[in-house]
PDB file of the backbone (N, CA, C, O) and the ligand in Angstrom, with CONECT records:
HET     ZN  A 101       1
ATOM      1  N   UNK A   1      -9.983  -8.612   0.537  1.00  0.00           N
ATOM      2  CA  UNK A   1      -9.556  -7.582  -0.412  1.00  0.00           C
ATOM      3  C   UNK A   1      -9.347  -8.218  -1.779  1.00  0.00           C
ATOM      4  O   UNK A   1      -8.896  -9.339  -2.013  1.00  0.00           O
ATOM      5  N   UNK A   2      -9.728  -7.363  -2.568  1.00  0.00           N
ATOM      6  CA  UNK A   2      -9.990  -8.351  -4.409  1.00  0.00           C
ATOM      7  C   UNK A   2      -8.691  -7.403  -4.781  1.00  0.00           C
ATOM      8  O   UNK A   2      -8.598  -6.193  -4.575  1.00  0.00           O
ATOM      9  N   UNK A   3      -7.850  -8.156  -5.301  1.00  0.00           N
ATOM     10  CA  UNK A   3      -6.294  -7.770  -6.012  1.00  0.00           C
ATOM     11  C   UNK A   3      -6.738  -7.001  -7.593  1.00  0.00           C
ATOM     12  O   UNK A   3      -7.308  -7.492  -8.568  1.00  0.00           O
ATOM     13  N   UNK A   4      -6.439  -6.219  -7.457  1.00  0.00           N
ATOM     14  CA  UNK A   4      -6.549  -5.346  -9.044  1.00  0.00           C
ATOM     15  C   UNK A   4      -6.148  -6.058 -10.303  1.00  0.00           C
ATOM     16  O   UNK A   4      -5.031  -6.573 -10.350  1.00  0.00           O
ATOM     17  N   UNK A   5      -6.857  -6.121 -11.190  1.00  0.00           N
ATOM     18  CA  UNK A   5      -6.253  -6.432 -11.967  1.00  0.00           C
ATOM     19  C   UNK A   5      -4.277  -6.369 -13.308  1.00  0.00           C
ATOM     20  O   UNK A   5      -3.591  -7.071 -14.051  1.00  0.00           O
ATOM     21  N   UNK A   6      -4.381  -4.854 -12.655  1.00  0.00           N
ATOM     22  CA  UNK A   6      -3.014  -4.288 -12.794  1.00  0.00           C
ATOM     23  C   UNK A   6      -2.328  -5.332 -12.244  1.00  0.00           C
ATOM     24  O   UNK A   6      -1.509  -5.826 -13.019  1.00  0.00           O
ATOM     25  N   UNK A   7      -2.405  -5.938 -10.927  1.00  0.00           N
ATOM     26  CA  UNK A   7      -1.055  -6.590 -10.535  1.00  0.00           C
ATOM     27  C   UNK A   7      -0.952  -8.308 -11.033  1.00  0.00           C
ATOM     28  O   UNK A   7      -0.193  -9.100 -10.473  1.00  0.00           O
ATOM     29  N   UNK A   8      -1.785  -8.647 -12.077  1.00  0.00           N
ATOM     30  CA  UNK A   8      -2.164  -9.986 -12.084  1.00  0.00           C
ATOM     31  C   UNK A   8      -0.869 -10.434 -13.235  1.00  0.00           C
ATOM     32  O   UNK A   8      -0.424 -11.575 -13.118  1.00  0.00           O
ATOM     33  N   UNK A   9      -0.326  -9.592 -14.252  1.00  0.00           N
ATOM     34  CA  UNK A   9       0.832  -9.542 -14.872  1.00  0.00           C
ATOM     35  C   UNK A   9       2.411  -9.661 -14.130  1.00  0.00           C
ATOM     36  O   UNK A   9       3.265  -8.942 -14.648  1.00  0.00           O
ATOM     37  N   UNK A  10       2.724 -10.276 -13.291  1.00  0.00           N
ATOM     38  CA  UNK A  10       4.281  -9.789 -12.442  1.00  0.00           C
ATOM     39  C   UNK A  10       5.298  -9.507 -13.706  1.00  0.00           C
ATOM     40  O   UNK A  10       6.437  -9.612 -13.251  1.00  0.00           O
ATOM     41  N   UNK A  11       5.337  -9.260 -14.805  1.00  0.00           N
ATOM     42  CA  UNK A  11       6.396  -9.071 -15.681  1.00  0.00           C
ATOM     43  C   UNK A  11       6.284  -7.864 -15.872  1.00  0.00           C
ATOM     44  O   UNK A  11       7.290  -7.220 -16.171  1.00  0.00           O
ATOM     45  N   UNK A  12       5.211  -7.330 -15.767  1.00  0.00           N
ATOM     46  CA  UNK A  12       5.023  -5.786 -15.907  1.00  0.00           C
ATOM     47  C   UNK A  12       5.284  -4.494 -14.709  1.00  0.00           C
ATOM     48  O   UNK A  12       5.132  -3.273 -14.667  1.00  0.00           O
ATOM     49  N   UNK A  13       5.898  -5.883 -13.552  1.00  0.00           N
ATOM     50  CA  UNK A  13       6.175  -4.707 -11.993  1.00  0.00           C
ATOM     51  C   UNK A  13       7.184  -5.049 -12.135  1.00  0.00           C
ATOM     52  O   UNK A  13       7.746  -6.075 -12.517  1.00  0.00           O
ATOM     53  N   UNK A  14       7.686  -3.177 -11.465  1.00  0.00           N
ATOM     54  CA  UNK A  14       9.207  -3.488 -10.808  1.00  0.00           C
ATOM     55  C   UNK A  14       9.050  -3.991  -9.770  1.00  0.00           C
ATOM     56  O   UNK A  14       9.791  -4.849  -9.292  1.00  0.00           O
ATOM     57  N   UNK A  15       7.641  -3.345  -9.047  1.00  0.00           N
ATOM     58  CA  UNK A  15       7.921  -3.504  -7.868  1.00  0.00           C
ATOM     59  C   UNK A  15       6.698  -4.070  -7.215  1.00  0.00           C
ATOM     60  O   UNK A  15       5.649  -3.599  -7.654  1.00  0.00           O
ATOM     61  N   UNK A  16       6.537  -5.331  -5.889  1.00  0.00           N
ATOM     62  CA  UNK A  16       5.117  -5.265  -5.588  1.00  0.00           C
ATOM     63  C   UNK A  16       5.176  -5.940  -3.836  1.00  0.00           C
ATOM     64  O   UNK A  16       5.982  -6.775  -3.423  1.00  0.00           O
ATOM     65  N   UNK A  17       4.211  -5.359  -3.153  1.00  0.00           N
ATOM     66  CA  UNK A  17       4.392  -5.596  -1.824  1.00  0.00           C
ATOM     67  C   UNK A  17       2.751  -5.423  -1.597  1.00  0.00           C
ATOM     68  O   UNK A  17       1.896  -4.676  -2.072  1.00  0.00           O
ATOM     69  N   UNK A  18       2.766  -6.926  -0.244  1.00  0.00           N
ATOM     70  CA  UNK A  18       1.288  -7.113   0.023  1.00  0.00           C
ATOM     71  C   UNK A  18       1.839  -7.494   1.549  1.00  0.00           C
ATOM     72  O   UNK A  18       2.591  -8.378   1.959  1.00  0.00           O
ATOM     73  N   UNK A  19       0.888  -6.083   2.395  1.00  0.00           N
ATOM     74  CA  UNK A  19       1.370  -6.550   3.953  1.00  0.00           C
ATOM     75  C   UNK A  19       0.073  -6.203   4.929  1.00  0.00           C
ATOM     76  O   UNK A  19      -0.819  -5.385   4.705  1.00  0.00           O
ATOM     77  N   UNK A  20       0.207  -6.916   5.870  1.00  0.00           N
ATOM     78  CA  UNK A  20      -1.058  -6.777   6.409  1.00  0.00           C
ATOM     79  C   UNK A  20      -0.962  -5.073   7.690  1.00  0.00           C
ATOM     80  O   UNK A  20       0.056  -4.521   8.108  1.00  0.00           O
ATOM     81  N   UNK A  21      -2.211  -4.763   7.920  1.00  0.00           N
ATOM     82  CA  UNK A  21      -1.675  -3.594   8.904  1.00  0.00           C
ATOM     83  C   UNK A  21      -2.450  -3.977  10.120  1.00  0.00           C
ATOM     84  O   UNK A  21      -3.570  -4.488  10.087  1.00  0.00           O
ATOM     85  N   UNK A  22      -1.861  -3.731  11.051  1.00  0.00           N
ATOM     86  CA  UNK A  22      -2.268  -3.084  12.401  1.00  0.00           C
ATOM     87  C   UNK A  22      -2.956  -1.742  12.927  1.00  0.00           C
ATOM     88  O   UNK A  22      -2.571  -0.675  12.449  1.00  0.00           O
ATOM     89  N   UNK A  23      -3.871  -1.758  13.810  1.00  0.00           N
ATOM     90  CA  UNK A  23      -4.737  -0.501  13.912  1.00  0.00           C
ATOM     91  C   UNK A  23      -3.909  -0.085  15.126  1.00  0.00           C
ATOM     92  O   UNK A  23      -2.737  -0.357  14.866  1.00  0.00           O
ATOM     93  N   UNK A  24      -3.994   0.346  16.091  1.00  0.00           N
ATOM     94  CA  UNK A  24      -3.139   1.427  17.568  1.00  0.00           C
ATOM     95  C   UNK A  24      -3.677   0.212  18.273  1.00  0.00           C
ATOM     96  O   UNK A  24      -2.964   0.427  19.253  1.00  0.00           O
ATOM     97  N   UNK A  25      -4.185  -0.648  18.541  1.00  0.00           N
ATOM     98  CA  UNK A  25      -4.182  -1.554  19.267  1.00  0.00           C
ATOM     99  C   UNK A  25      -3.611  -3.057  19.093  1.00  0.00           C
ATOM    100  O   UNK A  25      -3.768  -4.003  19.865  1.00  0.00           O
ATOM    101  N   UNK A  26      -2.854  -3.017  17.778  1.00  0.00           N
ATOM    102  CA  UNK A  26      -1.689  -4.387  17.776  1.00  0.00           C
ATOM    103  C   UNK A  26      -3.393  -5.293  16.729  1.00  0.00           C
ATOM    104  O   UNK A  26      -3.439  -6.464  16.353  1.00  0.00           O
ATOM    105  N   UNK A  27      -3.912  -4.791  16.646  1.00  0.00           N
ATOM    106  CA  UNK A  27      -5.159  -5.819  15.866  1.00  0.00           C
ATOM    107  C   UNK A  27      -5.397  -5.742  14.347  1.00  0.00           C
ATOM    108  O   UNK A  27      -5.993  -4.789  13.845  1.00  0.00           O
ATOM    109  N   UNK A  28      -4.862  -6.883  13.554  1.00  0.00           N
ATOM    110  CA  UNK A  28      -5.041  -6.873  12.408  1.00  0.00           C
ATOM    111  C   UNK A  28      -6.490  -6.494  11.775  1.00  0.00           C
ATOM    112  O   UNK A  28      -7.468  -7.189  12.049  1.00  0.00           O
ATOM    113  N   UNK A  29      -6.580  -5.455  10.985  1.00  0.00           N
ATOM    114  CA  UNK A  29      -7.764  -4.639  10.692  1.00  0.00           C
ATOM    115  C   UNK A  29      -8.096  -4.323   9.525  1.00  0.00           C
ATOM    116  O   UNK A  29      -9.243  -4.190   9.098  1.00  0.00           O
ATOM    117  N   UNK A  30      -6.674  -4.132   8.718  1.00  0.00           N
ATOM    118  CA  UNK A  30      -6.253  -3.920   7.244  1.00  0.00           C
ATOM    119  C   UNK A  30      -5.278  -4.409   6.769  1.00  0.00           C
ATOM    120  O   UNK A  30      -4.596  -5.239   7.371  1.00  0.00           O
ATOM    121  N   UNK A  31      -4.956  -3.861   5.252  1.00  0.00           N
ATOM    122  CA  UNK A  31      -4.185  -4.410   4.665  1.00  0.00           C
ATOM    123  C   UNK A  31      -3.511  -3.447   3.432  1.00  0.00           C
ATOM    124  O   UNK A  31      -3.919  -2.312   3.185  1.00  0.00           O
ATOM    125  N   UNK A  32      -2.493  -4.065   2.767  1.00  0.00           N
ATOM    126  CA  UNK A  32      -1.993  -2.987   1.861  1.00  0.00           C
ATOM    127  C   UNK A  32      -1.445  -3.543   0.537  1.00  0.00           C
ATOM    128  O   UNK A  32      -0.380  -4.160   0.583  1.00  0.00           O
ATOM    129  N   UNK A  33      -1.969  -3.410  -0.443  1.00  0.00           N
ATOM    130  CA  UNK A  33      -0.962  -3.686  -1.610  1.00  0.00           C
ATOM    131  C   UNK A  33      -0.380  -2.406  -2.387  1.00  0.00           C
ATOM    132  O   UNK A  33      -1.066  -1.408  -2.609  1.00  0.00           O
ATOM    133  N   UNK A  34       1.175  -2.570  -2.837  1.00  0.00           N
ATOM    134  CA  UNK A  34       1.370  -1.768  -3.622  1.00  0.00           C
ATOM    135  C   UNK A  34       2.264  -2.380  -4.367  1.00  0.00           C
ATOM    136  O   UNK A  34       3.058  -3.277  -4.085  1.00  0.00           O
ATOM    137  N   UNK A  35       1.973  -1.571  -5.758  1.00  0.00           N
ATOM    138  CA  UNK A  35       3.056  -1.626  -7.088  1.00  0.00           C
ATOM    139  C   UNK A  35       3.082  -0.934  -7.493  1.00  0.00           C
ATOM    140  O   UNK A  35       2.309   0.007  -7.313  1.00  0.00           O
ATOM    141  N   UNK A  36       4.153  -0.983  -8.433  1.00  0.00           N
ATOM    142  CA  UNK A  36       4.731   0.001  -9.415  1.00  0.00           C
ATOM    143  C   UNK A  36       5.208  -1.093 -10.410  1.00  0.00           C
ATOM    144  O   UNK A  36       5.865  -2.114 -10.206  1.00  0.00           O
ATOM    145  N   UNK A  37       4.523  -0.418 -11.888  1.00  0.00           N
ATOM    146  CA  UNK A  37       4.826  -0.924 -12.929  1.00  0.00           C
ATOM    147  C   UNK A  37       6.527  -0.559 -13.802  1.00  0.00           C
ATOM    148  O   UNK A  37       7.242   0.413 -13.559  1.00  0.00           O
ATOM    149  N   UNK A  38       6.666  -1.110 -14.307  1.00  0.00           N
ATOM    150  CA  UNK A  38       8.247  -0.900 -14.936  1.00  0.00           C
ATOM    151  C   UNK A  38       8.072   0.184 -15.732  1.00  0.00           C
ATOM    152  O   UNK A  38       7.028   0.409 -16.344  1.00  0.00           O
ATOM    153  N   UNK A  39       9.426   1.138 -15.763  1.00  0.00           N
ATOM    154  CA  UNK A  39       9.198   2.647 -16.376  1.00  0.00           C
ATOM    155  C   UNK A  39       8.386   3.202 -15.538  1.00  0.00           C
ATOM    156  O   UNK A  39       8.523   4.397 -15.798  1.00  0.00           O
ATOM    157  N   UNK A  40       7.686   3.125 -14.766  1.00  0.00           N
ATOM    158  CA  UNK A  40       7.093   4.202 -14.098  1.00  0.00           C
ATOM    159  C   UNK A  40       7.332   4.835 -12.806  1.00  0.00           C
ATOM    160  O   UNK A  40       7.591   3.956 -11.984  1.00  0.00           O
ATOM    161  N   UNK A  41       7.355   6.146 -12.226  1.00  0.00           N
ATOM    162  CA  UNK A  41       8.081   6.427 -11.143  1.00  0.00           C
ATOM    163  C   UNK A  41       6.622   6.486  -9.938  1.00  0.00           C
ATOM    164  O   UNK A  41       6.985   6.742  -8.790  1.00  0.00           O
ATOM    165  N   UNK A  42       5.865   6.383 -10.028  1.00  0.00           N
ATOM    166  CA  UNK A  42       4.948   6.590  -9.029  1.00  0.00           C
ATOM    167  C   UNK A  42       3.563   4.923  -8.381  1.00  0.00           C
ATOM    168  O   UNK A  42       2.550   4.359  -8.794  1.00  0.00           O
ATOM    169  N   UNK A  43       4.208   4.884  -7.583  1.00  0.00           N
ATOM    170  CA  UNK A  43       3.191   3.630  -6.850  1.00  0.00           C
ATOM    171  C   UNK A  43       1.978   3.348  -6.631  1.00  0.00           C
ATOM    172  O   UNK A  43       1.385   4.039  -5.802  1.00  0.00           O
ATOM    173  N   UNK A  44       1.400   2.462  -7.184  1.00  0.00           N
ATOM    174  CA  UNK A  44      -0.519   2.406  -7.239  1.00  0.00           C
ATOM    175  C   UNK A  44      -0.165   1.883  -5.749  1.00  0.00           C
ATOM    176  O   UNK A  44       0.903   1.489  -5.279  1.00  0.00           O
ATOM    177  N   UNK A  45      -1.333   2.009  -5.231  1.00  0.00           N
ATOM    178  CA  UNK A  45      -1.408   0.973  -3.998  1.00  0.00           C
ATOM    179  C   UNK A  45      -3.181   0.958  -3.899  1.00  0.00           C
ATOM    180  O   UNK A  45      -3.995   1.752  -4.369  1.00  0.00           O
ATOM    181  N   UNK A  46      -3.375  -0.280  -3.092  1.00  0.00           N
ATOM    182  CA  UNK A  46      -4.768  -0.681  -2.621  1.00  0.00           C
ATOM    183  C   UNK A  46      -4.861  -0.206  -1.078  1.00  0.00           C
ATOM    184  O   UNK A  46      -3.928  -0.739  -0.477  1.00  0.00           O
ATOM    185  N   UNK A  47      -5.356   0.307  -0.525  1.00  0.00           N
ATOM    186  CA  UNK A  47      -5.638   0.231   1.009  1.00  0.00           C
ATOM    187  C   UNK A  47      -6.479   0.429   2.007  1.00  0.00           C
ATOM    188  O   UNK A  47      -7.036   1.486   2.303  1.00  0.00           O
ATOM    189  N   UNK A  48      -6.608  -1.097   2.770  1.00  0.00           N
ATOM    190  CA  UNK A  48      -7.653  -0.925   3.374  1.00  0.00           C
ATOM    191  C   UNK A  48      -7.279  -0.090   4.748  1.00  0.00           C
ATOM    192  O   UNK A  48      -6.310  -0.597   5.312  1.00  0.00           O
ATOM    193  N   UNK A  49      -7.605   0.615   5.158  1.00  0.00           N
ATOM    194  CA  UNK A  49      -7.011   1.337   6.124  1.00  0.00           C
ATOM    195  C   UNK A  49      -7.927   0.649   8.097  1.00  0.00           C
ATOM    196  O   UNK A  49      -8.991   1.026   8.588  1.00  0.00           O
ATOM    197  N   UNK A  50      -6.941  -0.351   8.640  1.00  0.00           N
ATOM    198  CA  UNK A  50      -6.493  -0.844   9.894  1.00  0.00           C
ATOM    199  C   UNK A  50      -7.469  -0.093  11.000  1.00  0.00           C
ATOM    200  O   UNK A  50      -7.897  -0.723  11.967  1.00  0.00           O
ATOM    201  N   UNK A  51      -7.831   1.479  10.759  1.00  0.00           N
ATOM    202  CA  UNK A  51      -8.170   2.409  11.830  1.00  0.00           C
ATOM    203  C   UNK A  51      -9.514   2.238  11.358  1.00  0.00           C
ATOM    204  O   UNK A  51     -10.139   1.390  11.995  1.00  0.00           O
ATOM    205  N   UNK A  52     -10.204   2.853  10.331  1.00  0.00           N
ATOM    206  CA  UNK A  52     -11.890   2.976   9.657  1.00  0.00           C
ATOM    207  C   UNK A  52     -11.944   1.686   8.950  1.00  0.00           C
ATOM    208  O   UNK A  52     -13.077   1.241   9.132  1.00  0.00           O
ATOM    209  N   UNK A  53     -11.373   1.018   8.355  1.00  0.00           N
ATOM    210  CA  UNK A  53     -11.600   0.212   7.743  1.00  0.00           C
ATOM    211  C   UNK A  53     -12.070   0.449   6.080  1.00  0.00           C
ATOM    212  O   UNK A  53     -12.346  -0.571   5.449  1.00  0.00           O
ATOM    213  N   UNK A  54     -12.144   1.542   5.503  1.00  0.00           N
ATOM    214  CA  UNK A  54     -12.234   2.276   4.894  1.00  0.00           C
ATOM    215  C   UNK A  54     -11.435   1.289   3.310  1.00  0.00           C
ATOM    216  O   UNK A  54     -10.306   0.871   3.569  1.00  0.00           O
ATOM    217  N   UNK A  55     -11.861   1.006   2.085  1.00  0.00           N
ATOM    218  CA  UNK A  55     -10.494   0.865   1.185  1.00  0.00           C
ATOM    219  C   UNK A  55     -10.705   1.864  -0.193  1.00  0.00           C
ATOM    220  O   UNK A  55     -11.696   2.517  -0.520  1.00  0.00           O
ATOM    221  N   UNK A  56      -9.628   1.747  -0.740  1.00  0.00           N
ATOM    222  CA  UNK A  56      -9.280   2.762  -1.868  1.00  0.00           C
ATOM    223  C   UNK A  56      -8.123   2.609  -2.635  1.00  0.00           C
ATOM    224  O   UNK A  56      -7.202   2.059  -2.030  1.00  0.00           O
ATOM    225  N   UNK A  57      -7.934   2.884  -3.615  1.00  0.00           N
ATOM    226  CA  UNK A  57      -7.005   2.226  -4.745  1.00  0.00           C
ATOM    227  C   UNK A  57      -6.711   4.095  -4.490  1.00  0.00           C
ATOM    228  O   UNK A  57      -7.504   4.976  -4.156  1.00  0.00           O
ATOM    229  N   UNK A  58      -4.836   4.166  -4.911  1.00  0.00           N
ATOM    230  CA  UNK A  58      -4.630   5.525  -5.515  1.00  0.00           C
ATOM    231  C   UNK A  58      -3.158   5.419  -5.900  1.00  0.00           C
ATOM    232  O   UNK A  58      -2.674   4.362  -6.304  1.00  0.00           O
ATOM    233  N   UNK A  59      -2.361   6.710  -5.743  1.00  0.00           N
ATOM    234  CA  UNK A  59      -1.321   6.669  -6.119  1.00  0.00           C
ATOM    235  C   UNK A  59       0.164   7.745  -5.228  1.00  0.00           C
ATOM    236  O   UNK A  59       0.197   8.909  -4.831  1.00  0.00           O
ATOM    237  N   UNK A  60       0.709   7.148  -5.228  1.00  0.00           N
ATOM    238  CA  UNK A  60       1.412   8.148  -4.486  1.00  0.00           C
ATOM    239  C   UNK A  60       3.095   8.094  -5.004  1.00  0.00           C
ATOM    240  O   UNK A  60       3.589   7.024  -5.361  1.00  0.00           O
ATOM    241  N   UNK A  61       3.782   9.210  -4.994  1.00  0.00           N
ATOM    242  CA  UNK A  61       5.180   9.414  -5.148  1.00  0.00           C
ATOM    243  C   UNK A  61       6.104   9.181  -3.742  1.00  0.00           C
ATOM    244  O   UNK A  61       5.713   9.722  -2.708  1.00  0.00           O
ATOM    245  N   UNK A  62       7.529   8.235  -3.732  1.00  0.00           N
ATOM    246  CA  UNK A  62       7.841   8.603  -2.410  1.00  0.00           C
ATOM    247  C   UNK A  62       9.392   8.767  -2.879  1.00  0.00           C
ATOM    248  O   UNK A  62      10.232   8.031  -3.397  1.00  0.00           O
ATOM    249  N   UNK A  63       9.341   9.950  -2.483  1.00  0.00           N
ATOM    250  CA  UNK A  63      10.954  10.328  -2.302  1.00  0.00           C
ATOM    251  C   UNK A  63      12.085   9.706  -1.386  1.00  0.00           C
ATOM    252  O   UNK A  63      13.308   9.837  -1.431  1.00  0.00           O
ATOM    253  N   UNK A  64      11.282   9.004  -0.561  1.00  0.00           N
ATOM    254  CA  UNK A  64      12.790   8.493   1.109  1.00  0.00           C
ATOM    255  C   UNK A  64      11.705   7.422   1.254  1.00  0.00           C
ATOM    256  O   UNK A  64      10.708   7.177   0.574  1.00  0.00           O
ATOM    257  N   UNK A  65      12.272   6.800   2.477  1.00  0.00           N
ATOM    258  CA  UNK A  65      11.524   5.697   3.016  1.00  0.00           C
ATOM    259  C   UNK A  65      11.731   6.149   4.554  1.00  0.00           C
ATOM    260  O   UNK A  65      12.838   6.619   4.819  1.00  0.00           O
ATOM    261  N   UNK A  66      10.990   6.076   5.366  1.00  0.00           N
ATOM    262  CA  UNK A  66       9.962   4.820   5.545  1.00  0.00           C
ATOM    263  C   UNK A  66       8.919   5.487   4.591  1.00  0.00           C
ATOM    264  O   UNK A  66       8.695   6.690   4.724  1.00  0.00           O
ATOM    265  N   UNK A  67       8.184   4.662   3.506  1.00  0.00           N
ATOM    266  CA  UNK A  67       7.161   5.355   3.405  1.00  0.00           C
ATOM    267  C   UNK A  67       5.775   5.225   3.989  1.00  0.00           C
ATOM    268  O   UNK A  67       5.499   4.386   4.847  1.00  0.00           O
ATOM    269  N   UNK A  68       4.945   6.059   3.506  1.00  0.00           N
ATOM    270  CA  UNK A  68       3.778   6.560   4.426  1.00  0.00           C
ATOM    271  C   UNK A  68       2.944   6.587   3.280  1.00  0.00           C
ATOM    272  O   UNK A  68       3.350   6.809   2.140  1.00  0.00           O
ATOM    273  N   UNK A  69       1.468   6.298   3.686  1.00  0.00           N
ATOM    274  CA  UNK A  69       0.314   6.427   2.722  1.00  0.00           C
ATOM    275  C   UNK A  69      -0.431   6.874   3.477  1.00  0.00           C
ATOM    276  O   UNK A  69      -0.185   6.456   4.609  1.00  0.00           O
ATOM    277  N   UNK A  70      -1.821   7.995   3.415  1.00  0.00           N
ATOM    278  CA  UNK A  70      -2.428   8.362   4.243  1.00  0.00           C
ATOM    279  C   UNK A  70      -3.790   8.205   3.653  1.00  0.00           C
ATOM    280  O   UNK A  70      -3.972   8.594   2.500  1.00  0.00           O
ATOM    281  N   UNK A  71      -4.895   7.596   4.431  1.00  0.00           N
ATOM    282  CA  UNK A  71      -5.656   7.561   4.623  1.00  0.00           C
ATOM    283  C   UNK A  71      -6.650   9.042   4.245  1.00  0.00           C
ATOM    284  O   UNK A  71      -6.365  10.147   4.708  1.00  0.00           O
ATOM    285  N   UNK A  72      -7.994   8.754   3.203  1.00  0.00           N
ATOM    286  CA  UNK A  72      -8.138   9.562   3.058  1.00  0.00           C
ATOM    287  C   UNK A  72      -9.449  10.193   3.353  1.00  0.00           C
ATOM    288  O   UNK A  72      -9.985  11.297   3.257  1.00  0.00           O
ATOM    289  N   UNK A  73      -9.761   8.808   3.816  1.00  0.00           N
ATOM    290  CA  UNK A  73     -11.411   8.926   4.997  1.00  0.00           C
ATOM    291  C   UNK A  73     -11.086   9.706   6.251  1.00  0.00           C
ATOM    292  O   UNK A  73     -11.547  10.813   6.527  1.00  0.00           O
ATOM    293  N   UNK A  74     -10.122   8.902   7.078  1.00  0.00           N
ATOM    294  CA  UNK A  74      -9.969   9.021   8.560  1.00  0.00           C
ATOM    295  C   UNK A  74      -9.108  10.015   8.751  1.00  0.00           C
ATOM    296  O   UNK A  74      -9.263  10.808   9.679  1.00  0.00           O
ATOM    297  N   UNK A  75      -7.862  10.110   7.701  1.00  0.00           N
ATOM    298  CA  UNK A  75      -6.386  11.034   7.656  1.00  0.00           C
ATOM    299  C   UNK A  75      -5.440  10.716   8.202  1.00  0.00           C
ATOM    300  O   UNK A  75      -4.430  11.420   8.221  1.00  0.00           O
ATOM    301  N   UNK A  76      -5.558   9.291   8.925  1.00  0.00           N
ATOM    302  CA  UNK A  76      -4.407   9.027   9.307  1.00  0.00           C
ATOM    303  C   UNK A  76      -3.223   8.538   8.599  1.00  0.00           C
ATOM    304  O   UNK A  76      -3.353   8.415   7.381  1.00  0.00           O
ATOM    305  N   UNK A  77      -2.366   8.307   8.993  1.00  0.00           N
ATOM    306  CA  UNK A  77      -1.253   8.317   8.153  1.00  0.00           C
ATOM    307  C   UNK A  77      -0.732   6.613   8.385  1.00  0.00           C
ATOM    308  O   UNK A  77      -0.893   6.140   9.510  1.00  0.00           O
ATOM    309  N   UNK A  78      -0.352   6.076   7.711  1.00  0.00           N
ATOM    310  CA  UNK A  78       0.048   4.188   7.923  1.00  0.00           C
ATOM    311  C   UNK A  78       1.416   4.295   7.428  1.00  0.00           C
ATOM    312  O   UNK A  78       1.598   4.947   6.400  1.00  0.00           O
ATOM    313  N   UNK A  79       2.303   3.800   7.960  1.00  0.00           N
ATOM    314  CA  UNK A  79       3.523   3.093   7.991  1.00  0.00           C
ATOM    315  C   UNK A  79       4.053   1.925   6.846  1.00  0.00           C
ATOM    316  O   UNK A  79       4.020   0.780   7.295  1.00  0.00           O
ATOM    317  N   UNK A  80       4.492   2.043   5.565  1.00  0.00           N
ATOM    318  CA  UNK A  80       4.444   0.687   5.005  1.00  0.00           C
ATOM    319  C   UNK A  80       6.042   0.494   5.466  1.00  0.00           C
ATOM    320  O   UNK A  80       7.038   1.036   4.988  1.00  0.00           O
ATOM    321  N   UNK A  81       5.926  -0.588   6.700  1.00  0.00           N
ATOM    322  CA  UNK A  81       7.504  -0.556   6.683  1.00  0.00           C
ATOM    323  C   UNK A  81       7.961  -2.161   6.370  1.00  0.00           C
ATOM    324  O   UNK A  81       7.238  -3.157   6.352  1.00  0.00           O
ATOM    325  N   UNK A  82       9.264  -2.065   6.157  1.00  0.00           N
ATOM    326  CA  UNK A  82      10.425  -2.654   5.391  1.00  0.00           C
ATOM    327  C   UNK A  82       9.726  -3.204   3.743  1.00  0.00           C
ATOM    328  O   UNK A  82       9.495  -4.359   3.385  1.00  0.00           O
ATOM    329  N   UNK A  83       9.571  -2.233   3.166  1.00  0.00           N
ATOM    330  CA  UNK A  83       9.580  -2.123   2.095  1.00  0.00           C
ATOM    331  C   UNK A  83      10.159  -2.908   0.727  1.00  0.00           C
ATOM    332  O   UNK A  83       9.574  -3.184  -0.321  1.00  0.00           O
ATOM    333  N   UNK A  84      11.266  -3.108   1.069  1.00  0.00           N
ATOM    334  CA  UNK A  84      12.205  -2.763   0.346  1.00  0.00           C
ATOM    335  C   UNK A  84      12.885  -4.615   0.480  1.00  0.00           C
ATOM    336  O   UNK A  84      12.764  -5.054   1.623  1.00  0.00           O
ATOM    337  N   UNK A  85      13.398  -5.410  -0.331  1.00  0.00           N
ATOM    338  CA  UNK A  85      13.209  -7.035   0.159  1.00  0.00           C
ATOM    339  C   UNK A  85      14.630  -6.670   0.864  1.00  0.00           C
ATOM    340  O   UNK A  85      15.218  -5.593   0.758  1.00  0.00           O
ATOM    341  N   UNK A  86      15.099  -7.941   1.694  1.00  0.00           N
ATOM    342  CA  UNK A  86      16.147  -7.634   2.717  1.00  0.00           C
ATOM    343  C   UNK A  86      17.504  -8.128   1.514  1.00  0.00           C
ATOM    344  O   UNK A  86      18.685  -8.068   1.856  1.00  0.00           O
TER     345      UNK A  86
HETATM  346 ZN    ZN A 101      -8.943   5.352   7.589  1.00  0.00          ZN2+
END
């Protein structure tokens, strides 16, 4: 997966998380980056999606956590969990 150029600045994120995913069978398949730039309320993310294999850059708002990104080939829905640093 080639990292966007958006995230190559870290002074310009609040926020940034790179985790690998699992498909329904425990098998690393995909992967996920997301950020959010400072001042801004809504999260770019990269994702290769674990199930099709499918990737796509977009954006999403999340009100609560756990959050969820969904897939927009296959429709499934992915898990980005613990988010948030401990
Ligand atoms: Zn998919």
């Amino acid at each position: 997966m080639k990292l966007p150029d958006a995230i190559k600045n870290l002074n310009d994120l609040a926020y940034l998380t790179r985790r690998k995913l699992e498909n329904e069978n425990g098998e690393q398949r995909g992967a996920v980056v997301m950020w959010r730039t400072k001042g801004a309320e809504e999260f770019n993310y990269l994702l290769q999606c674990p199930f099709c294999g499918v990737e796509e850059q977009s954006q999403a708002f999340f009100k609560k956590r756990p959050y969820r990104v969904q897939c927009s080939n296959c429709g499934k829905s992915i898990l980005i969990e613990k988010l948030a640093p401990k």
